[in-house]
C-alpha positions as a Markdown table, in Angstrom:
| # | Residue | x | y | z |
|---|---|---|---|---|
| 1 | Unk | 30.4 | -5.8 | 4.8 |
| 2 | Unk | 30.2 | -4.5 | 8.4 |
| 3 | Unk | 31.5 | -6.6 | 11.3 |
| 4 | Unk | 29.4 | -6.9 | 14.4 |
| 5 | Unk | 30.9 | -8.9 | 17.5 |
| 6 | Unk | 28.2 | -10.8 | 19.7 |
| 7 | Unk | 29.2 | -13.7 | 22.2 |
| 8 | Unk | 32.6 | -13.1 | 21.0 |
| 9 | Unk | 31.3 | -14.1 | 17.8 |
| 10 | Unk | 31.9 | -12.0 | 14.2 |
| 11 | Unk | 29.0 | -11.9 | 12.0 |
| 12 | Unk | 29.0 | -9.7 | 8.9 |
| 13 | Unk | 25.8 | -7.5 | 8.2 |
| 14 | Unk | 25.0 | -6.8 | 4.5 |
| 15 | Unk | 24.8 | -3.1 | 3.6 |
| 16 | Unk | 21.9 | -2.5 | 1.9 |
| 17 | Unk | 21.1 | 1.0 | 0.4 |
| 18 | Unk | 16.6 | 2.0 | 0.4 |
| 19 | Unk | 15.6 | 3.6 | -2.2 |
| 20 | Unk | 12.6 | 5.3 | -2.1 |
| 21 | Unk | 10.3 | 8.5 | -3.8 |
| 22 | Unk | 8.3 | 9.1 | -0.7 |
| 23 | Unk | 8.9 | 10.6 | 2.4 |
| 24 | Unk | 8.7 | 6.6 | 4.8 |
| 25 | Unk | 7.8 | 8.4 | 8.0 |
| 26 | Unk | 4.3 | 9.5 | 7.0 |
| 27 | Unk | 2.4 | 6.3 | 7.9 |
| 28 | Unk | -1.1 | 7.7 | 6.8 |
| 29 | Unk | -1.9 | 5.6 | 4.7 |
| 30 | Unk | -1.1 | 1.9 | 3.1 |
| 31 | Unk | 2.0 | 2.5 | 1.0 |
| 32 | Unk | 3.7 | 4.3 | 3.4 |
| 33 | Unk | 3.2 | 2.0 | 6.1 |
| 34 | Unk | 4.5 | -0.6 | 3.9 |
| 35 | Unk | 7.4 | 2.0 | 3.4 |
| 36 | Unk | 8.0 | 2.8 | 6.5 |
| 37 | Unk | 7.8 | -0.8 | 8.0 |
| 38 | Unk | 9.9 | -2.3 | 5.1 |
| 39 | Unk | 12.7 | -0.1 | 6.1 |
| 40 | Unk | 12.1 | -1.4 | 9.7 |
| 41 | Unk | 12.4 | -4.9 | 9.0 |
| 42 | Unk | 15.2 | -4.6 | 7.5 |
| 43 | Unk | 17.2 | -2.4 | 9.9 |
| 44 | Unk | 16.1 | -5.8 | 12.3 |
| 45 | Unk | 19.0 | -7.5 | 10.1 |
| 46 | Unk | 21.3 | -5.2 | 8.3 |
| 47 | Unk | 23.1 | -1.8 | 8.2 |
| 48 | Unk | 20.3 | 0.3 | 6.2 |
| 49 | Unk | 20.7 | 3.7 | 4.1 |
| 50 | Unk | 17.8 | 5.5 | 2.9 |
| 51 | Unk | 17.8 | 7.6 | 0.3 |
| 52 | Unk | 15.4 | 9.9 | -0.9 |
| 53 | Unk | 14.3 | 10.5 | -4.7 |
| 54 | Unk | 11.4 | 13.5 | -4.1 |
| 55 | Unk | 12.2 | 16.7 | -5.0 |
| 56 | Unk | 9.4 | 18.2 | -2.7 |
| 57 | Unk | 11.6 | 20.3 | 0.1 |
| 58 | Unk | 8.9 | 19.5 | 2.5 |
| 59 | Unk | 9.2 | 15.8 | 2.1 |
| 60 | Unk | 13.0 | 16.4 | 2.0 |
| 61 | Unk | 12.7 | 18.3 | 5.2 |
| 62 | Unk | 10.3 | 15.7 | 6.8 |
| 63 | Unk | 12.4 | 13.1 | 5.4 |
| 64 | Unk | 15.5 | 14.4 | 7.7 |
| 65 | Unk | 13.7 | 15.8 | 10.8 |
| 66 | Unk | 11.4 | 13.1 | 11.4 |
| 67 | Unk | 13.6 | 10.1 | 10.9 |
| 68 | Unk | 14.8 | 7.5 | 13.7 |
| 69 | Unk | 17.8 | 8.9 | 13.4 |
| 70 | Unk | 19.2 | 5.8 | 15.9 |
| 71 | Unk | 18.2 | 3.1 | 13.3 |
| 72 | Unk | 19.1 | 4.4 | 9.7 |
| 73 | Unk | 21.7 | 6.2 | 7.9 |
| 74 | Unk | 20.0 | 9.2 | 5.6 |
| 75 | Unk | 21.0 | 10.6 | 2.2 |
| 76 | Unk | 18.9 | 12.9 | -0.2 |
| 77 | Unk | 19.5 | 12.5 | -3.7 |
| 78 | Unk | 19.7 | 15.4 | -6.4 |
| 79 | Unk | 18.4 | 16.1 | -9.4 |
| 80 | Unk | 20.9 | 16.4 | -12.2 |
| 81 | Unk | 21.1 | 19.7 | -14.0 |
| 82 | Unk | 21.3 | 20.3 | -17.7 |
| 83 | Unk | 24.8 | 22.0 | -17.1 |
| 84 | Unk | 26.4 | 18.8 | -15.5 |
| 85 | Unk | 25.3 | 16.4 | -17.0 |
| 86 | Unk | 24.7 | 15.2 | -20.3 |
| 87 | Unk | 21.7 | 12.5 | -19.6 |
| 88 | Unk | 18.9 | 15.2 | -18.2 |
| 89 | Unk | 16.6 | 14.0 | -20.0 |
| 90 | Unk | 13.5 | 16.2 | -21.6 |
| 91 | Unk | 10.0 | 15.1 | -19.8 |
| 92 | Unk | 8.4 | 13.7 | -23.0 |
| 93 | Unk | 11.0 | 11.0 | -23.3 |
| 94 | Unk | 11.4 | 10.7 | -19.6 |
| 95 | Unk | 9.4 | 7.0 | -19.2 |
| 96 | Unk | 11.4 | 5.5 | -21.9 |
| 97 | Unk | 14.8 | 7.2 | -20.0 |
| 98 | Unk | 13.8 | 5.4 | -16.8 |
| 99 | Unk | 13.4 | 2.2 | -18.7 |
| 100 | Unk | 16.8 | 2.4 | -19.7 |
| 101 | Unk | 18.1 | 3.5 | -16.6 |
| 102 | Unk | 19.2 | 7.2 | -16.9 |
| 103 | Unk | 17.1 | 8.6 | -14.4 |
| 104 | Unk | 17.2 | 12.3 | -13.3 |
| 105 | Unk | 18.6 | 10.9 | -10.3 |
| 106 | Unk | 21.2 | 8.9 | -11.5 |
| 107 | Unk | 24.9 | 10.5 | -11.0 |
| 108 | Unk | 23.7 | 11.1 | -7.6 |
| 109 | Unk | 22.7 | 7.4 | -6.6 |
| 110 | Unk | 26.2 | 6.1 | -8.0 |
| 111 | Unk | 27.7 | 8.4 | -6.2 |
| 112 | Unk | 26.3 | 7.0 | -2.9 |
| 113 | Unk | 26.9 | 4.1 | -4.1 |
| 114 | Unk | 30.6 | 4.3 | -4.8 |
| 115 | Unk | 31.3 | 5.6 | -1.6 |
| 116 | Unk | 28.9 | 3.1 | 0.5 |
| 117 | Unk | 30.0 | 0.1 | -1.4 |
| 118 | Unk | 26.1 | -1.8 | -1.0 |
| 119 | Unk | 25.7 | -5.1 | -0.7 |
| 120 | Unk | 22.4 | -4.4 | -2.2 |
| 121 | Unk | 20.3 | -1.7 | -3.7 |
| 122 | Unk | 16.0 | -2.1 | -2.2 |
| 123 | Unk | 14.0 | -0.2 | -4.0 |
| 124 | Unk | 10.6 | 0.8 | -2.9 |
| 125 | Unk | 8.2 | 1.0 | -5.8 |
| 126 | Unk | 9.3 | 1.3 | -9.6 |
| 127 | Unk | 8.8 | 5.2 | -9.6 |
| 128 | Unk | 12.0 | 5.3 | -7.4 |
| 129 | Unk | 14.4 | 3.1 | -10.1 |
| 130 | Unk | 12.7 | 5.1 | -13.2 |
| 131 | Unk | 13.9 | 8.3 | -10.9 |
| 132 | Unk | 17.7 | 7.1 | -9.6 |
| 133 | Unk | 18.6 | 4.2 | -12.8 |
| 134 | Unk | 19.3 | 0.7 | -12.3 |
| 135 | Unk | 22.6 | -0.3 | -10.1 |
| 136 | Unk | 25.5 | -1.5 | -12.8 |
| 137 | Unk | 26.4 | -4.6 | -11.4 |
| 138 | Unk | 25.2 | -4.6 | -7.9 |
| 139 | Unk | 22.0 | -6.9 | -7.2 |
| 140 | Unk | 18.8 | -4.9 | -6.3 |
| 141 | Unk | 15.4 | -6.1 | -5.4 |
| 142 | Unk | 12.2 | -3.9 | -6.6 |
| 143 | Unk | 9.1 | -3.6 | -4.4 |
| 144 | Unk | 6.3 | -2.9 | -7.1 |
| 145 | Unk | 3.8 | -3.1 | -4.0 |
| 146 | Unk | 1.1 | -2.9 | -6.6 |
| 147 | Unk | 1.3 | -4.5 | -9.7 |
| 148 | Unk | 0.4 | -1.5 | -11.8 |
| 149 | Unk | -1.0 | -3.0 | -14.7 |
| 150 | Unk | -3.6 | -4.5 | -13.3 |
| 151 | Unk | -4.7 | -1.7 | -11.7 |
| 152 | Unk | -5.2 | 0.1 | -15.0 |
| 153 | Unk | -6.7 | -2.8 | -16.4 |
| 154 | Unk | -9.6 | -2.9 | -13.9 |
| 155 | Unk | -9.7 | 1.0 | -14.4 |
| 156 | Unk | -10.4 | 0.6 | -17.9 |
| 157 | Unk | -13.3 | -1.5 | -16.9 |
| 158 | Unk | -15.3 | 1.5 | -15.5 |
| 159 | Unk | -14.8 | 4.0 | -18.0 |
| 160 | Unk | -15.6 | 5.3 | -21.1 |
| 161 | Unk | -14.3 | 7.4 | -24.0 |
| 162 | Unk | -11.5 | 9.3 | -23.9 |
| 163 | Unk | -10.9 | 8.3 | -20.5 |
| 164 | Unk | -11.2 | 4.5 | -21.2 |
| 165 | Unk | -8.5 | 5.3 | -24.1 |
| 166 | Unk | -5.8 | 7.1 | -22.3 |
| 167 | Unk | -6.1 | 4.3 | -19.3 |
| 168 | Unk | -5.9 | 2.0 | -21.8 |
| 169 | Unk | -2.8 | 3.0 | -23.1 |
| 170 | Unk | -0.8 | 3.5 | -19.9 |
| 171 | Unk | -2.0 | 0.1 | -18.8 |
| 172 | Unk | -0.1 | -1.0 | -22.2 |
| 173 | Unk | 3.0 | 0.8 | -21.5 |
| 174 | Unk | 2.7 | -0.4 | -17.4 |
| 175 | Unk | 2.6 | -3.8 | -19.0 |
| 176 | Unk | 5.6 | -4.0 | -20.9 |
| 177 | Unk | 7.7 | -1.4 | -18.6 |
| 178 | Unk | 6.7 | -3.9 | -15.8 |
| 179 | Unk | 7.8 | -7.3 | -17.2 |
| 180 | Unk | 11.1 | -5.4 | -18.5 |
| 181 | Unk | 12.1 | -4.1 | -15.2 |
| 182 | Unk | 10.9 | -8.0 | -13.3 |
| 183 | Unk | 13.3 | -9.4 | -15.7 |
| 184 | Unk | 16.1 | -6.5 | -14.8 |
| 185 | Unk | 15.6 | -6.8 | -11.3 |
| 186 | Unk | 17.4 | -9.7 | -8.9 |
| 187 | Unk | 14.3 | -10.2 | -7.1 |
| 188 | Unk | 10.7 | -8.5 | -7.5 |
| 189 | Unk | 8.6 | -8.4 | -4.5 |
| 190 | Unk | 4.8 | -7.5 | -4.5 |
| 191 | Unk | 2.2 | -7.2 | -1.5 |
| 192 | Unk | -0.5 | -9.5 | -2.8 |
| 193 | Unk | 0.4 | -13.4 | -3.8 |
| 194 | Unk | -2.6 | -13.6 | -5.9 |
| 195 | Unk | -1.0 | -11.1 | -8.1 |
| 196 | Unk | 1.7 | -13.2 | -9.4 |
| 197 | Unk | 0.6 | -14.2 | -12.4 |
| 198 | Unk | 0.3 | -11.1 | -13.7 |
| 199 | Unk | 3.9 | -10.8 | -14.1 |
| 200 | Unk | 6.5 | -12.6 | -15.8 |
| 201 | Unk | 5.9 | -16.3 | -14.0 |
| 202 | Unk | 9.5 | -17.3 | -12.9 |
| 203 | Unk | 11.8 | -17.5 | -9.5 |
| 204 | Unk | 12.2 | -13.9 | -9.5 |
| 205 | Unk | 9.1 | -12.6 | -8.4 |
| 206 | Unk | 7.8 | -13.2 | -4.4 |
| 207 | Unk | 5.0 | -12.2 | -2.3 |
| 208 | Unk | 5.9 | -9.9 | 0.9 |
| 209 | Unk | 2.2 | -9.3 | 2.5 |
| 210 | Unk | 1.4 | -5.7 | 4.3 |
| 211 | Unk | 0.9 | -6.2 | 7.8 |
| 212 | Unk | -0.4 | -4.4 | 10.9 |
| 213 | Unk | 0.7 | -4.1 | 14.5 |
| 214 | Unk | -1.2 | -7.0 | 16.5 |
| 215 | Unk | -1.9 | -7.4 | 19.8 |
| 216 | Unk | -1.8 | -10.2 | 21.6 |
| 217 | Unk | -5.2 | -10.7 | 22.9 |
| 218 | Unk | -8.4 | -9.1 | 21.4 |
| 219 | Unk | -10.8 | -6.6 | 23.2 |
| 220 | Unk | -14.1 | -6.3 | 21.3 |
| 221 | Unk | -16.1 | -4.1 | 21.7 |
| 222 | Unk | -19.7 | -5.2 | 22.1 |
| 223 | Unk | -21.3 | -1.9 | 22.7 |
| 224 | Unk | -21.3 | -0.9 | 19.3 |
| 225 | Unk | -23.0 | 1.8 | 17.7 |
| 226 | Unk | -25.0 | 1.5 | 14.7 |
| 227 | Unk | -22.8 | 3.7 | 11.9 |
| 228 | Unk | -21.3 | 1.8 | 9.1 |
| 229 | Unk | -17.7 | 3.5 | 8.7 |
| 230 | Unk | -15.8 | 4.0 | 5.4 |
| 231 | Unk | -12.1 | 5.3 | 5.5 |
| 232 | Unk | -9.4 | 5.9 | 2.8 |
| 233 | Unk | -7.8 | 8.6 | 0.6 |
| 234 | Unk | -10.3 | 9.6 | -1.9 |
| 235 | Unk | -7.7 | 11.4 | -3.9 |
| 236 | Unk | -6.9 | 7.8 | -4.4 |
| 237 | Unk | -9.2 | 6.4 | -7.1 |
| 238 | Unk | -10.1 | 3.4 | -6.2 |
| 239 | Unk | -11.5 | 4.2 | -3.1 |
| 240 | Unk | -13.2 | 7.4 | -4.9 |
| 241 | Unk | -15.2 | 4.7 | -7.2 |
| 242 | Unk | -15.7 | 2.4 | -4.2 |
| 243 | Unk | -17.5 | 5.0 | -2.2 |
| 244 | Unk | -19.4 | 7.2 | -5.5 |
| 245 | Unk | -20.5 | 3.1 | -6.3 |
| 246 | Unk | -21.9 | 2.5 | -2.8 |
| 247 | Unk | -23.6 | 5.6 | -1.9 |
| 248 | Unk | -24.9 | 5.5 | -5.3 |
| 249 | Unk | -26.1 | 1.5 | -5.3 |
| 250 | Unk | -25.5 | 0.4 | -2.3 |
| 251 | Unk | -26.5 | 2.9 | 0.2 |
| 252 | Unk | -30.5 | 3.7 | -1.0 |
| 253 | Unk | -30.5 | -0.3 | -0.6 |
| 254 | Unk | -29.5 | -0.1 | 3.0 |
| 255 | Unk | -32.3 | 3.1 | 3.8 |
| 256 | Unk | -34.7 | 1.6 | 2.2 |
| 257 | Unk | -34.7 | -1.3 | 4.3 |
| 258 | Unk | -33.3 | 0.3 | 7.9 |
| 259 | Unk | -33.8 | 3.6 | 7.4 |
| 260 | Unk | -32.4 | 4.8 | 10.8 |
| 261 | Unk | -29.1 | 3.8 | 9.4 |
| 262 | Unk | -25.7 | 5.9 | 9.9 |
| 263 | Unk | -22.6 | 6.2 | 7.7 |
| 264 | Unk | -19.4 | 7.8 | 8.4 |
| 265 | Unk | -16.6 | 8.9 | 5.9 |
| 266 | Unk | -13.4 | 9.2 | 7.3 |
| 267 | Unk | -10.2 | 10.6 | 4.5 |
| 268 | Unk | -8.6 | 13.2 | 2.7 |
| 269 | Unk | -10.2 | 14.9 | -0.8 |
| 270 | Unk | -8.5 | 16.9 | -3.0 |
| 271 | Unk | -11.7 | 18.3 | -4.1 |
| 272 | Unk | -15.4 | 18.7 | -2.1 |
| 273 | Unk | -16.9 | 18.6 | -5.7 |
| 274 | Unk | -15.6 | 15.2 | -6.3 |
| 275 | Unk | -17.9 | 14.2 | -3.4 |
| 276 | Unk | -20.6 | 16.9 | -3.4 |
| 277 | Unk | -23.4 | 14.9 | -4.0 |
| 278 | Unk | -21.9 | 12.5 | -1.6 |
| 279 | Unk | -22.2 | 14.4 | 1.2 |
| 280 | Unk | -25.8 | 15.7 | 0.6 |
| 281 | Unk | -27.3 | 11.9 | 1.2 |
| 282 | Unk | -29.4 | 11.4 | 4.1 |
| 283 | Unk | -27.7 | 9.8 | 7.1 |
| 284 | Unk | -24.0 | 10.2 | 5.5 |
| 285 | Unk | -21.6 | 12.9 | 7.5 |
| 286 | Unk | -18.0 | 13.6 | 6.0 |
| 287 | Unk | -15.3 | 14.1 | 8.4 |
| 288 | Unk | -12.6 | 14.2 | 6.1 |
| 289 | Unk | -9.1 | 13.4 | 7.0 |
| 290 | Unk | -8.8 | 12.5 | 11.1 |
| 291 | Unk | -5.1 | 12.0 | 12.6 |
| 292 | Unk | -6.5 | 9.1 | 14.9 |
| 293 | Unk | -9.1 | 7.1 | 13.4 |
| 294 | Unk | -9.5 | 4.7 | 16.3 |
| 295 | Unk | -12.4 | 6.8 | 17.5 |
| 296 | Unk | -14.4 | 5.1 | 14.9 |
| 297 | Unk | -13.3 | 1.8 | 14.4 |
| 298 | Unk | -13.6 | 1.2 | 18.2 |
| 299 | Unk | -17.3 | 2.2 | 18.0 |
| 300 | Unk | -18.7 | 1.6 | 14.7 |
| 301 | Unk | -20.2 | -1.7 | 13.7 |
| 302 | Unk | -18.4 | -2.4 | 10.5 |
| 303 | Unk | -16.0 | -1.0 | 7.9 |
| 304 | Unk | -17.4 | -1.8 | 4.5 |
| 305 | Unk | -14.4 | -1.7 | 1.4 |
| 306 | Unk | -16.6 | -1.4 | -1.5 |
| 307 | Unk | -13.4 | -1.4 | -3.8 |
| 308 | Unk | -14.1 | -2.5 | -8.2 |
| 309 | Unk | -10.8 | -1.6 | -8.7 |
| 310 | Unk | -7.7 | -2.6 | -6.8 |
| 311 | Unk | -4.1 | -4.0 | -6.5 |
| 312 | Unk | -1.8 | -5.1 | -3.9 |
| 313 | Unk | -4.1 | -5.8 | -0.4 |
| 314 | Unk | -6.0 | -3.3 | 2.2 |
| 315 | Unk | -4.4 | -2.5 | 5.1 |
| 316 | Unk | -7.2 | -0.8 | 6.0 |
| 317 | Unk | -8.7 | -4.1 | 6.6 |
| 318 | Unk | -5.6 | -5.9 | 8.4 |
| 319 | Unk | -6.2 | -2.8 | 10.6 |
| 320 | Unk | -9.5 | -3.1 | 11.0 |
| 321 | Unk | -9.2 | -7.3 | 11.7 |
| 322 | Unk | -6.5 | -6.1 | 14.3 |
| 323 | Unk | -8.9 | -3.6 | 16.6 |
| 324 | Unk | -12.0 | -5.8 | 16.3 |
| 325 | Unk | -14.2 | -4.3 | 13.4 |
| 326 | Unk | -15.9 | -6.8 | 11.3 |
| 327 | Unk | -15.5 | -6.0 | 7.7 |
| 328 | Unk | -17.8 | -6.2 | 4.3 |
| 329 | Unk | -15.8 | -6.2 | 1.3 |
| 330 | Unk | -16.2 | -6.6 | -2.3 |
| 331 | Unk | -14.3 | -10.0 | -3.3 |
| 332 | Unk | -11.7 | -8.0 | -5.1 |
| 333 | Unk | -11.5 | -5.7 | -2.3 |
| 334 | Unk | -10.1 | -8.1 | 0.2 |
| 335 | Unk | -8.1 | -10.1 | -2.5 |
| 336 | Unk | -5.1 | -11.4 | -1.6 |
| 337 | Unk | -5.5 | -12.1 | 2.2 |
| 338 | Unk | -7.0 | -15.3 | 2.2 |
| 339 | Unk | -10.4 | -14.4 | 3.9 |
| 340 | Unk | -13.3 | -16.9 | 4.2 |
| 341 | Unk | -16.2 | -15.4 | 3.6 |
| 342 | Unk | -19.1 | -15.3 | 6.5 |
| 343 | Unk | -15.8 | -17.0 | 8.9 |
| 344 | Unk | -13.8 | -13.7 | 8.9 |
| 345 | Unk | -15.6 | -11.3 | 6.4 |
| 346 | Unk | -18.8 | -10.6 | 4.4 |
| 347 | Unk | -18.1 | -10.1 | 1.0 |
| 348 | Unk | -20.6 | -8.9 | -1.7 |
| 349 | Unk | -20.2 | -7.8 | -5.3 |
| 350 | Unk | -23.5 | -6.5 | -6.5 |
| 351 | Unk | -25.2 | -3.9 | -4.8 |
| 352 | Unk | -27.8 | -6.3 | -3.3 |
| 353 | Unk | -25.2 | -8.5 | -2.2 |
| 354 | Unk | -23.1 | -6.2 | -0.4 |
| 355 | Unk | -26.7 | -4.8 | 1.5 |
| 356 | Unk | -27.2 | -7.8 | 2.6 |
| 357 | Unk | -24.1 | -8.5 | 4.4 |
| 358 | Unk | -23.8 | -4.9 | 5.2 |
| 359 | Unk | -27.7 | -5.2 | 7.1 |
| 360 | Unk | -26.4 | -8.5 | 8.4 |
| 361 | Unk | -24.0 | -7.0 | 10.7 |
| 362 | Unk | -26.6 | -4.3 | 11.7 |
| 363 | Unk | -29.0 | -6.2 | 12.3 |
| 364 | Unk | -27.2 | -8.7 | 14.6 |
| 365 | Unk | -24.3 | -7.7 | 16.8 |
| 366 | Unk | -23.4 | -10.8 | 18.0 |
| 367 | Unk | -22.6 | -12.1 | 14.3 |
| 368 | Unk | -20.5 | -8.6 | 13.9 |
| 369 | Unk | -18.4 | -9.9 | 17.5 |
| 370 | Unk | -18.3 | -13.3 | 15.8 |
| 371 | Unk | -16.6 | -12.0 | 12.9 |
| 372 | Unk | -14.0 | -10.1 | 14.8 |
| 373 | Unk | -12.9 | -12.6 | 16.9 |
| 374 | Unk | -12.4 | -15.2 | 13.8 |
| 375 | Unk | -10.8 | -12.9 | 11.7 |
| 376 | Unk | -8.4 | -11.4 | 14.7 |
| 377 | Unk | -7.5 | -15.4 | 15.1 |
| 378 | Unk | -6.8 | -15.6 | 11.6 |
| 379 | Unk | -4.8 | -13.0 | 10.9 |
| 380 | Unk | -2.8 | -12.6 | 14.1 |
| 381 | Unk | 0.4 | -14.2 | 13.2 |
| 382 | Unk | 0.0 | -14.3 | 9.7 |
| 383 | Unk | -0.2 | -10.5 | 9.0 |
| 384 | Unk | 1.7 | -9.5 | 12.0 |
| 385 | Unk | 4.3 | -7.3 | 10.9 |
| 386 | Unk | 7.1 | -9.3 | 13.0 |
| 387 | Unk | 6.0 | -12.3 | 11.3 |
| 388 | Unk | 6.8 | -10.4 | 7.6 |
| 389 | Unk | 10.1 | -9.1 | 8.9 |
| 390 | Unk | 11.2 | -12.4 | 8.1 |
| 391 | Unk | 10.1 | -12.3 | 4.4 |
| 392 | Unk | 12.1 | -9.6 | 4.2 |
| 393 | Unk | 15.2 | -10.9 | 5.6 |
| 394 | Unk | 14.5 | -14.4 | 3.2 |
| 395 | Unk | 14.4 | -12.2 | 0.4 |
| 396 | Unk | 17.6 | -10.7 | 1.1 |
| 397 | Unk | 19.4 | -13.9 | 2.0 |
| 398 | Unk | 17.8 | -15.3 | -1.4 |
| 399 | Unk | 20.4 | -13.6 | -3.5 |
């Protein structure tokens, strides 16, 4: 280990290699924040090396240039060629060759790992140890973020036919891939405690919450328009189904009864048609994906998170709690951050439900202020992310 010399005192500082399969500079939305401010806390504590799994040359590219350069040591890994090596493995049996630990990444991860010598191998999401193999003997904690799973359980919920099916059957495999690598792993970390009986109920599984970048004091603002705001990645589907469900349900509910009422849709599509008919509702206007979204959550009067289907927790909403925008969510849509309902957030799971608290906050301003201020109260130190960087450096000390 590394020796540092403070107060004439010597410490030594773990070396812990970061293993991820997304560019952690992009912080646009949830997972890479997490990502990104995973890596951060533990730079706080320990001598850090990230290394990269993608194969994309513009994330490689980004994954160099945009770095803090200052704070973490950078190394891209490389894909293994059928000339070199003799576990390049054909794509149909790929997901039972990342259970097993040859990865397409492999030879290059212990590589970098015999000449750093880690302490300990962090690996950010399980896509990134299918991709680079399990360590041999050296002790490695996975972040599942999600627990994946569960996700595709909930999927399943909302389809049909062949669709249904297929989800069906990856939720099985996500199952049983999932409890094989908790058992594999030294530590398993996920980003919402109410998920943790899904897995494998033992000492080797831990909550590290997402967080946001509080403030100390609040500033609401009481001079709110009347536009209800929606943002997230739609080429994410959960959020897809939560908006296609409220504009569908919800939304006729809320003209019917205020018919002067605004909404805004704020994030990336893949495809306009997924959201054609959408965009063609009366009152509803699609900006699609903004670099600063403050704009809206400064002057809109609440951010509704109609999600049926989730995992992990919203940082959308720890955002939202953090500027002063009072929130309506489904239940499941603010699961796993403790929220009281009508203290710090609405919540509503049938379409006349979620109008109702939606028209709530419309209606009376004052109740919208109300909710902000509680809910910025609540979550201040809890979800701070200073508060989580020392999660992260328990879960290292753990083992």
């Amino acid at each position: 280990m590394p020796l540092v010399v403070t107060d004439n005192t010597i410490y030594l500082v773990k070396k812990i290699l970061y293993v991820t399969p997304k560019n952690p500079w992009d912080n646009k939305y949830g997972g890479a924040i997490r990502n990104n401010h995973i890596i951060k806390g533990l730079c706080k504590y320990y001598d850090v090396h990230v290394a990269l799994t993608s194969t994309n040359m513009f994330e490689r590219e980004s994954f160099i240039n945009l770095a803090p350069l200052d704070r973490v040591k950078l190394h891209l890994l490389n894909e293994a060629s059928s000339n070199t090596s003799n576990k390049k493995t054909p794509v149909h049996l790929y997901y039972l060759a990342g259970l097993l630990g040859y990865g397409r990444f492999n030879e290059s991860l212990f590589e970098i790992m015999r000449v750093l010598d880690p302490d300990l191998v962090w690996y950010f999401q399980k896509h990134s140890l299918r991709s680079a193999g399990f360590p041999d003997k050296t002790p490695f904690i996975l972040d599942l973020d999600n627990v994946n799973w569960n996700l595709l359980k909930r999927t399943a919920q909302y389809q049909s036919g062949k669709h249904k099916f297929l989800t069906s059957i990856k939720m099985y495999l996500s199952y049983f891939e999932e409890r094989i690598l908790v058992r594999r792993a030294s530590l398993t970390v996920i980003s919402n405690p109410d998920e943790q009986n899904k897995l494998p109920t033992h000492n080797k599984v831990t909550a590290i919450d997402n967080g946001f970048n509080f403030s100390k004091d609040l500033e609401v603002n009481k001079a709110r328009n009347q536009r209800i705001l929606f943002f997230g990645s739609l080429f994410y589907y959960p959020n897809l189904d939560g908006l296609l469900w409220f504009c569908d349900k919800i939304w006729p509910i809320i003209l019917t009864r205020r018919p002067e009422s605004k909404l805004d849709i704020v994030g990336h599509v893949n495809d306009m048609k997924d959201i054609e008919g959408v965009v063609k509702l009366p009152g509803i206007r699609f900006h699609g994906f903004v670099e600063d979204i403050d704009p809206f959550i400064k002057t809109n009067a609440c951010l509704v998170v109609p999600l049926r289907i989730a995992s992990g927790t919203r940082v959308k909403i720890l955002e939202s709690w953090a500027k002063g925008l009072p929130v309506v969510s489904t239940t499941l849509g603010a699961e796993g951050l403790g929220a009281s309902n009508h203290h710090s957030i609405l919540t509503g799971d049938t379409p006349d439900e979620f109008a109702d608290a939606s028209l709530r906050i419309l209606n009376d301003p004052k109740l919208g202020t109300q909710l902000a201020k509680n809910a910025f109260l609540y979550s201040k130190d809890k979800y701070n992310w200073d508060s989580i960087y020392s999660k992260i450096k328990l879960a290292v000390q753990s083992l």
